[in-house]
Biopython code that builds the backbone (N, CA, C, O; Angstrom):
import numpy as np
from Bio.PDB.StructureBuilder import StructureBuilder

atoms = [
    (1, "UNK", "N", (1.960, 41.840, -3.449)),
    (1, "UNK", "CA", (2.367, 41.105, -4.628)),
    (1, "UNK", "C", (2.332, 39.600, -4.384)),
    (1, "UNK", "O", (2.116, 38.797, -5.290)),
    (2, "UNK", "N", (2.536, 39.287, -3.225)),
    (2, "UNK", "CA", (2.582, 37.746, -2.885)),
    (2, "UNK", "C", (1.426, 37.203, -2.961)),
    (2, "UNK", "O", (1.303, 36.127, -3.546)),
    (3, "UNK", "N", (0.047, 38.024, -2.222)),
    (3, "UNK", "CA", (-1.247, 37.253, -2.558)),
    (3, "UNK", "C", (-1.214, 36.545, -4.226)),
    (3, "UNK", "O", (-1.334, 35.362, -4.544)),
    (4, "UNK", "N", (-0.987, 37.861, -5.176)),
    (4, "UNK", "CA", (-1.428, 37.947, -6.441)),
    (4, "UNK", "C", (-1.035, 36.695, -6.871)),
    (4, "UNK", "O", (-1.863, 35.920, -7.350)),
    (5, "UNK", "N", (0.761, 36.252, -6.695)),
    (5, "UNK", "CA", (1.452, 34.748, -7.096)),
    (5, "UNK", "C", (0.534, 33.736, -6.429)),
    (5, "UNK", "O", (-0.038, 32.921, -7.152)),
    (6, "UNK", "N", (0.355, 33.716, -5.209)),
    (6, "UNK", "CA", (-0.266, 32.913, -4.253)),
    (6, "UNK", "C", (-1.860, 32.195, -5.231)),
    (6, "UNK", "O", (-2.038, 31.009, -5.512)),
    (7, "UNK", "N", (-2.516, 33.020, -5.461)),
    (7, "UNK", "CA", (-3.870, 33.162, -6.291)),
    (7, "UNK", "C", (-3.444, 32.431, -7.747)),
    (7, "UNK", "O", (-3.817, 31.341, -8.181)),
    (8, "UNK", "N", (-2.482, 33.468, -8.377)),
    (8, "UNK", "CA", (-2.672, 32.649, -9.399)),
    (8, "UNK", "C", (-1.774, 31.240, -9.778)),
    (8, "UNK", "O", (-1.622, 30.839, -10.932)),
    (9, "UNK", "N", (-1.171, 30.528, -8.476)),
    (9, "UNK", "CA", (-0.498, 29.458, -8.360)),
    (9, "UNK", "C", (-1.636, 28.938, -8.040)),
    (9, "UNK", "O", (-1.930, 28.151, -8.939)),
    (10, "UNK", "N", (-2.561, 28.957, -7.116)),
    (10, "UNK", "CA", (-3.473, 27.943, -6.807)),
    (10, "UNK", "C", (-4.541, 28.218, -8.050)),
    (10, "UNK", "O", (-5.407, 27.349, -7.945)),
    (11, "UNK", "N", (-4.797, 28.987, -9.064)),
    (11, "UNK", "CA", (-6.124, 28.951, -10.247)),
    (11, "UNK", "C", (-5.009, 27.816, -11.291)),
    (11, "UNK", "O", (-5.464, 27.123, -12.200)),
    (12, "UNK", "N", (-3.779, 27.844, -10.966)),
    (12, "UNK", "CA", (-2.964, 27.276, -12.072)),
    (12, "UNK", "C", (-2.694, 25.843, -11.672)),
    (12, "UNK", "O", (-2.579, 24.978, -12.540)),
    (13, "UNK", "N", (-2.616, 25.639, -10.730)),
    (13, "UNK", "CA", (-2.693, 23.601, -10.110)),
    (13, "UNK", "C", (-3.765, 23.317, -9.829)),
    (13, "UNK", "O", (-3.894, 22.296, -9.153)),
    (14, "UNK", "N", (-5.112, 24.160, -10.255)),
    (14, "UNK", "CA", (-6.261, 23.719, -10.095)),
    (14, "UNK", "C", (-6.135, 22.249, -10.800)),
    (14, "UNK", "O", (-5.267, 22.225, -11.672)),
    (15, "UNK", "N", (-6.793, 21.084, -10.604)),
    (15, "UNK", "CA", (-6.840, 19.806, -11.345)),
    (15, "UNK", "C", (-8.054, 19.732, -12.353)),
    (15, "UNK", "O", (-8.114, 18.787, -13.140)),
    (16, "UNK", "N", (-9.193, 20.889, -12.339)),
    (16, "UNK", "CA", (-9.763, 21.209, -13.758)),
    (16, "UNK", "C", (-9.460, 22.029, -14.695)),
    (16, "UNK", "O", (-9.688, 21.901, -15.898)),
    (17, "UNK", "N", (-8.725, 23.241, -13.924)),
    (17, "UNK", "CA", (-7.901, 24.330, -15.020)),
    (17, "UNK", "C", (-6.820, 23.619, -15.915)),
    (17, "UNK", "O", (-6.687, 24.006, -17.076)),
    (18, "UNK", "N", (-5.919, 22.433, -15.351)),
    (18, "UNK", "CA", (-5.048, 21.736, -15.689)),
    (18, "UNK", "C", (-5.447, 20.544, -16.934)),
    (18, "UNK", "O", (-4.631, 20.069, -17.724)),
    (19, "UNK", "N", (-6.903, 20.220, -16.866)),
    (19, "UNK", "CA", (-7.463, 19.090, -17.670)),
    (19, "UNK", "C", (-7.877, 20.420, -18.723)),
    (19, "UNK", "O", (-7.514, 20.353, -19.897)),
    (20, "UNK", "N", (-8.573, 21.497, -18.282)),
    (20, "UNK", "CA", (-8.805, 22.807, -19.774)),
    (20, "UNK", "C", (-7.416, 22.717, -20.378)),
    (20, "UNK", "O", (-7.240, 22.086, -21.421)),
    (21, "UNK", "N", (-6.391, 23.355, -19.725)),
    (21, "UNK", "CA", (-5.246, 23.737, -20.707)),
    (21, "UNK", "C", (-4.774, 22.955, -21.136)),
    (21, "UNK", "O", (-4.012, 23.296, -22.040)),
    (22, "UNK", "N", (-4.844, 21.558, -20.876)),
    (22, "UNK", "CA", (-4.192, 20.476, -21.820)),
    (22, "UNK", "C", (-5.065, 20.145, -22.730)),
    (22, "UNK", "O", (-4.627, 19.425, -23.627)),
    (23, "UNK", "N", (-6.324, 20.489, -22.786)),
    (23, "UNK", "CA", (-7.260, 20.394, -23.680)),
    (23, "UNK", "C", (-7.268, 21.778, -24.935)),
    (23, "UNK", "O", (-7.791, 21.785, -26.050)),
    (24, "UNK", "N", (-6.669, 22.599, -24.401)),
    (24, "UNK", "CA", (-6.867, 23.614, -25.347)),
    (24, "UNK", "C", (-5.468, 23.741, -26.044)),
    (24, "UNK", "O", (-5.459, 24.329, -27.126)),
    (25, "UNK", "N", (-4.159, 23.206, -25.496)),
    (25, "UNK", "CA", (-2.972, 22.511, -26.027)),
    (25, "UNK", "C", (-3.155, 21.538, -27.121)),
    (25, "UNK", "O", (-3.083, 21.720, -28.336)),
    (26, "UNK", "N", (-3.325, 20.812, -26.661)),
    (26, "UNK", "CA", (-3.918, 19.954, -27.789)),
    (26, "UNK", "C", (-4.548, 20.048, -29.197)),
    (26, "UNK", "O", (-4.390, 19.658, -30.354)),
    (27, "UNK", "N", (-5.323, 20.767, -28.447)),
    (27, "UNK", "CA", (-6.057, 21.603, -30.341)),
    (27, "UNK", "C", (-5.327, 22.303, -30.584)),
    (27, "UNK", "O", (-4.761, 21.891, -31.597)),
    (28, "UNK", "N", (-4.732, 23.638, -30.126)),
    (28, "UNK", "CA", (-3.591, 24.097, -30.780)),
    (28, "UNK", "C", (-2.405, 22.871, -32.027)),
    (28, "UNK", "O", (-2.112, 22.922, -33.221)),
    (29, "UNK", "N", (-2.021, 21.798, -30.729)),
    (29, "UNK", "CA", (-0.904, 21.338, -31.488)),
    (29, "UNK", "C", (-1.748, 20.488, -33.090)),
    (29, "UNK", "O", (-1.370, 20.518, -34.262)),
    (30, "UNK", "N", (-2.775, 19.914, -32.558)),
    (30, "UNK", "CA", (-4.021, 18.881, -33.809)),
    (30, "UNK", "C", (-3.790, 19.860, -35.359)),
    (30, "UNK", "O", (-3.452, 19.514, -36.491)),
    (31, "UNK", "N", (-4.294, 21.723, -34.530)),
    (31, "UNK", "CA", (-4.432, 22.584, -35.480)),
    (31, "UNK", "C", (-3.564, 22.599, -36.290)),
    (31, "UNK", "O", (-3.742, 22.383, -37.489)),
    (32, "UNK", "N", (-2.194, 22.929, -35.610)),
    (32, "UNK", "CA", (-0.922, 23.234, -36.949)),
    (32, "UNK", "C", (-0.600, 21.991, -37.502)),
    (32, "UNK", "O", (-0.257, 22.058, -38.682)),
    (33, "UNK", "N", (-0.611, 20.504, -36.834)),
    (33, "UNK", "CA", (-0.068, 19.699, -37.514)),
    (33, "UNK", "C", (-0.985, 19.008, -38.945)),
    (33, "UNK", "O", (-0.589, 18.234, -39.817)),
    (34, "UNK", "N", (-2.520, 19.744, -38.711)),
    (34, "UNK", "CA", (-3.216, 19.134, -40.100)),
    (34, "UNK", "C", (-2.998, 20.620, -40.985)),
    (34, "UNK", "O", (-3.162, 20.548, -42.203)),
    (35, "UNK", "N", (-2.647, 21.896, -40.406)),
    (35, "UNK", "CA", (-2.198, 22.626, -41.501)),
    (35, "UNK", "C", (-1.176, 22.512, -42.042)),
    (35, "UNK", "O", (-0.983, 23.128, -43.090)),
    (36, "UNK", "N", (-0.119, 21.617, -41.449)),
    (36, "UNK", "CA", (1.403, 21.254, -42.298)),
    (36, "UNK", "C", (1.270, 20.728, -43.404)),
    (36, "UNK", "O", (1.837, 20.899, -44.483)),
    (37, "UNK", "N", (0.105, 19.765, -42.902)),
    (37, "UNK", "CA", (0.182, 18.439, -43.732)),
    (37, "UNK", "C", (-1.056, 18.763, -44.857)),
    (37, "UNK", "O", (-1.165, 18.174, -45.932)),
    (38, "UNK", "N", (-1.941, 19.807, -44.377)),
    (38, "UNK", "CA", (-2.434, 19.995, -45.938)),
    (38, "UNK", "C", (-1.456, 21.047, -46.604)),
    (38, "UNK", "O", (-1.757, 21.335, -47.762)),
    (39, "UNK", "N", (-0.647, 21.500, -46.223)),
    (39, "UNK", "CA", (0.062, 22.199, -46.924)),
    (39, "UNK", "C", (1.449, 22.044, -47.417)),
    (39, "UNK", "O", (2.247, 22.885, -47.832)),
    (40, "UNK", "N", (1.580, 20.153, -47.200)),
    (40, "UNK", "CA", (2.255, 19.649, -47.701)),
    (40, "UNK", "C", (3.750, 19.434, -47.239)),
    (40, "UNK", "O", (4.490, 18.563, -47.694)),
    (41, "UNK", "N", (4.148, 20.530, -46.086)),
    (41, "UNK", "CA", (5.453, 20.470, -45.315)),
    (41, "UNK", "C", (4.850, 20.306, -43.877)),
    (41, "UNK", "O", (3.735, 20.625, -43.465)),
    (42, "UNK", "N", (6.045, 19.639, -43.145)),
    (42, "UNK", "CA", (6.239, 19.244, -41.444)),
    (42, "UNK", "C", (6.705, 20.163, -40.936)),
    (42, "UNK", "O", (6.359, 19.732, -39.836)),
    (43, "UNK", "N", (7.304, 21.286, -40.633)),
    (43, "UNK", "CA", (8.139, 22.128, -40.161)),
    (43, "UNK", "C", (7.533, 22.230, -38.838)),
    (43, "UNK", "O", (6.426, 22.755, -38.721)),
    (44, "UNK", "N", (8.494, 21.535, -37.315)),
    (44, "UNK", "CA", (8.336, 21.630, -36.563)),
    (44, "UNK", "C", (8.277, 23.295, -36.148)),
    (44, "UNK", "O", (9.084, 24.178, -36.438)),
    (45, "UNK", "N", (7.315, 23.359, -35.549)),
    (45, "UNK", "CA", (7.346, 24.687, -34.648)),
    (45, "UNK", "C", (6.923, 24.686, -33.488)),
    (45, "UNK", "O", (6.374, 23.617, -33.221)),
    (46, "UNK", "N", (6.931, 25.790, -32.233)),
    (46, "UNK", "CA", (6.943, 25.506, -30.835)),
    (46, "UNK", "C", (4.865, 24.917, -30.671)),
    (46, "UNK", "O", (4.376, 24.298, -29.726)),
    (47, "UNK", "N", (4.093, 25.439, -32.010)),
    (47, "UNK", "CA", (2.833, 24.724, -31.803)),
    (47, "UNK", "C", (2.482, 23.100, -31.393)),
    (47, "UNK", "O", (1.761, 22.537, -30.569)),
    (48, "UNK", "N", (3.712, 22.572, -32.791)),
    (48, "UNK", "CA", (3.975, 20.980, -32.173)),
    (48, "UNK", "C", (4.264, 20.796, -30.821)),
    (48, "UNK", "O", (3.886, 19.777, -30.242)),
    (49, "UNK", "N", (4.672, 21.367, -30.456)),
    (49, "UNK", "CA", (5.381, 21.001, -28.471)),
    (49, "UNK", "C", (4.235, 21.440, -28.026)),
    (49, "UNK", "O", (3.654, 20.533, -27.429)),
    (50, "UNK", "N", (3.674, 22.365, -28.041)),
    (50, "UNK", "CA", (1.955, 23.151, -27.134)),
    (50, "UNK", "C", (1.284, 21.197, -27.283)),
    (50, "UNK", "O", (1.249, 20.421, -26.328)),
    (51, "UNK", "N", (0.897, 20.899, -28.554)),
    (51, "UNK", "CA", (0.024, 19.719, -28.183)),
    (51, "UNK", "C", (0.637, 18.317, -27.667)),
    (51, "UNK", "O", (0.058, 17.276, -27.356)),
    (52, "UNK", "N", (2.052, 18.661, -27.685)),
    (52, "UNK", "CA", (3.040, 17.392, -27.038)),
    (52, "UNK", "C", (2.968, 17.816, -25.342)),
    (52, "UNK", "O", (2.365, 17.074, -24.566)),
    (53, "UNK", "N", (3.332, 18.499, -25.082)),
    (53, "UNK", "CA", (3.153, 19.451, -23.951)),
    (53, "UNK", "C", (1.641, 18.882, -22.999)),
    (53, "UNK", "O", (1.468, 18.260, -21.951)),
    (54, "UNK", "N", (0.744, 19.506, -24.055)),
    (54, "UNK", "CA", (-0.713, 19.096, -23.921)),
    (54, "UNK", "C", (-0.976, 17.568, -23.738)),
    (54, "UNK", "O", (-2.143, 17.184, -23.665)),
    (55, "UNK", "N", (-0.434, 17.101, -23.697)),
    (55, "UNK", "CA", (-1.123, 15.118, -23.916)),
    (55, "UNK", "C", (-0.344, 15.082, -22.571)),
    (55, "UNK", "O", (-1.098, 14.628, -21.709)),
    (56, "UNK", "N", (0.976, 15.411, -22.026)),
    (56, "UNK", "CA", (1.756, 14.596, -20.945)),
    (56, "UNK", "C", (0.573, 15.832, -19.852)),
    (56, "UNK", "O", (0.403, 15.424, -18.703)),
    (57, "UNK", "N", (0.153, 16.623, -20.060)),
    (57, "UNK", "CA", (-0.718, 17.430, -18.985)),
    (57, "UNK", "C", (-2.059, 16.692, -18.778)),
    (57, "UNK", "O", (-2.400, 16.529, -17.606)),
    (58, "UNK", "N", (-2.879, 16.214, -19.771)),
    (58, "UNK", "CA", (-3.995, 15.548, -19.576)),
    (58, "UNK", "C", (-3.874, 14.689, -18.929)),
    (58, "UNK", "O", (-4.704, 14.565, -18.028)),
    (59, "UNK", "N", (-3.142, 14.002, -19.019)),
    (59, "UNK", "CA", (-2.443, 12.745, -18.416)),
    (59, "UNK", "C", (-2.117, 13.109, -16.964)),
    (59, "UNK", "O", (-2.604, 12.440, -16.052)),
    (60, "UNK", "N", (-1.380, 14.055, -16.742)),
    (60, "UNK", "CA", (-1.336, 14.338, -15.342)),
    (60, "UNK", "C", (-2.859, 14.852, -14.983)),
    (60, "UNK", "O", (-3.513, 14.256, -14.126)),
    (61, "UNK", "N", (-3.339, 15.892, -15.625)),
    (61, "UNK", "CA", (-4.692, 15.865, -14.759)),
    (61, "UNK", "C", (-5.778, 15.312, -14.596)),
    (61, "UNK", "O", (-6.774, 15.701, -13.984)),
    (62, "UNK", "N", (-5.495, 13.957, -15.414)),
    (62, "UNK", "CA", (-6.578, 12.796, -15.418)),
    (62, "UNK", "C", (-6.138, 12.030, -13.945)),
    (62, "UNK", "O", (-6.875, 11.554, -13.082)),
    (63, "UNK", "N", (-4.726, 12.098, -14.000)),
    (63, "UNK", "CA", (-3.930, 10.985, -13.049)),
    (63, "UNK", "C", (-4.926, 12.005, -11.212)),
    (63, "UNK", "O", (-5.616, 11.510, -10.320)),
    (64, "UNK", "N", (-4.510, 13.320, -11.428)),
    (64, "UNK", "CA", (-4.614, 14.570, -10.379)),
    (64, "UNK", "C", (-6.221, 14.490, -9.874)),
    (64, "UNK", "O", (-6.573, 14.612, -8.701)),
    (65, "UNK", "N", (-7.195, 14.238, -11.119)),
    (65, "UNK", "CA", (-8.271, 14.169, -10.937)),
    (65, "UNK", "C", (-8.967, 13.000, -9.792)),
    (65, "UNK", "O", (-9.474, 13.315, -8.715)),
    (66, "UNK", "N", (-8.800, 11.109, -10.522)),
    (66, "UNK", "CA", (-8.311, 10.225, -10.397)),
    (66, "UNK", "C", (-8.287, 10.371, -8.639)),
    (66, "UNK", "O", (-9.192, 10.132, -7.839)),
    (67, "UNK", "N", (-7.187, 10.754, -8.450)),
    (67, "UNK", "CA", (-6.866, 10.565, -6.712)),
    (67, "UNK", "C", (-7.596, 10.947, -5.873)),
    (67, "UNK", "O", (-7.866, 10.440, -4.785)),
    (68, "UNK", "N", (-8.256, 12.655, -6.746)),
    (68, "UNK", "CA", (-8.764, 13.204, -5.480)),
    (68, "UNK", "C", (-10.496, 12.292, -5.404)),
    (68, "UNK", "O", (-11.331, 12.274, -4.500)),
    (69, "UNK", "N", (-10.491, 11.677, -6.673)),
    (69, "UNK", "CA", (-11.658, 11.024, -6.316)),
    (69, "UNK", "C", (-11.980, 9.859, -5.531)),
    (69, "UNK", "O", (-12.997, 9.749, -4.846)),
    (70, "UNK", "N", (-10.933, 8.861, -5.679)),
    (70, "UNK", "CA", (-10.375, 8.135, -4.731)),
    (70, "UNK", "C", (-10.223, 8.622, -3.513)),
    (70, "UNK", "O", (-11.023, 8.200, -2.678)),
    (71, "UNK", "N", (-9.417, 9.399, -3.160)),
    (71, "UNK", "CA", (-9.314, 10.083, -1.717)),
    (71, "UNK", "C", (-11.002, 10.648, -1.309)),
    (71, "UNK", "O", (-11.341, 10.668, -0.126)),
    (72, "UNK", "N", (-11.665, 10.948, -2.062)),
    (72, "UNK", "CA", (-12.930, 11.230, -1.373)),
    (72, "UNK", "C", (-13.639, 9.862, -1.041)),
    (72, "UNK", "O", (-14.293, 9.707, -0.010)),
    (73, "UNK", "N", (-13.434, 8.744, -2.126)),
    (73, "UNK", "CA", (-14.238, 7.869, -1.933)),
    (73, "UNK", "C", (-13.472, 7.032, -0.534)),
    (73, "UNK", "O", (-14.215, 6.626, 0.359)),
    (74, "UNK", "N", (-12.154, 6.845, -0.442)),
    (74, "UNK", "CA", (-11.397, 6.318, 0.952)),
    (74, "UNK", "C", (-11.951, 6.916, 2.220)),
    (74, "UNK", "O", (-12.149, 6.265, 3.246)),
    (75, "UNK", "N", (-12.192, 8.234, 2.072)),
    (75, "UNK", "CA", (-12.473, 9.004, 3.278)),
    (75, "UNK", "C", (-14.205, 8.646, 3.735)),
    (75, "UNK", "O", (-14.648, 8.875, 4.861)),
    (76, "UNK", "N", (-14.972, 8.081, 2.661)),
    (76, "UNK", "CA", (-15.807, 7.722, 2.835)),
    (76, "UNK", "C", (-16.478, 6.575, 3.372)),
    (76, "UNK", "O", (-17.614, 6.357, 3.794)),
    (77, "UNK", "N", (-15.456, 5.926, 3.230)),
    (77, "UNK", "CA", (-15.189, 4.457, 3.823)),
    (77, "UNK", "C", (-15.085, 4.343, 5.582)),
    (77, "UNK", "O", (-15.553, 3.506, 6.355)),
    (78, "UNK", "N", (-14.334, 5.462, 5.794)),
    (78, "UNK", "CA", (-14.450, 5.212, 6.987)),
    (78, "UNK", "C", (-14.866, 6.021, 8.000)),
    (78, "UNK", "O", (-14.919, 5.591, 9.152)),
]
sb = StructureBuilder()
sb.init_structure("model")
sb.init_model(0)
sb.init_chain("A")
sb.init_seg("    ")
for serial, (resi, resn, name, xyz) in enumerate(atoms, 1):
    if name == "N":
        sb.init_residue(resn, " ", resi, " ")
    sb.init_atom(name, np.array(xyz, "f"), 0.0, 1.0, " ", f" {name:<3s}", serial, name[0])
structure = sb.get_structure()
């Protein structure tokens, strides 16, 4: 059972799986908030938080991305 967590902790801090799901957050949250609004009410629901959720994740896996590219390019340096 431990591999199984092990596996799917490392497919889940992947730093491109992390830039997908904040990308697919996002459209989720885009989705419901232009169906509110053509349908004339706001009614927060947990979809709003999926694309709020989604923006502070891109952000981290832009930041996650970012380093390791740096860290390749540092390591290259010397």
């Amino acid at each position: 059972m431990k591999p199984a967590i092990a596996l799917v902790r490392m497919i889940i801090n992947n730093r491109y799986v992390k830039l997908l799901i904040s990308i697919i957050l996002i459209i989720i949250g885009i989705n419901q908030i232009t169906r509110d609004i053509s349908s004339g009410e706001l009614k927060f629901n947990q979809n709003h938080f999926f694309g709020i959720y989604g923006v502070f994740l891109i952000i981290d896996a832009v930041f996650s991305i970012l380093e390791g590219v740096v860290g390749v390019e540092e390591n290259r340096k010397r």
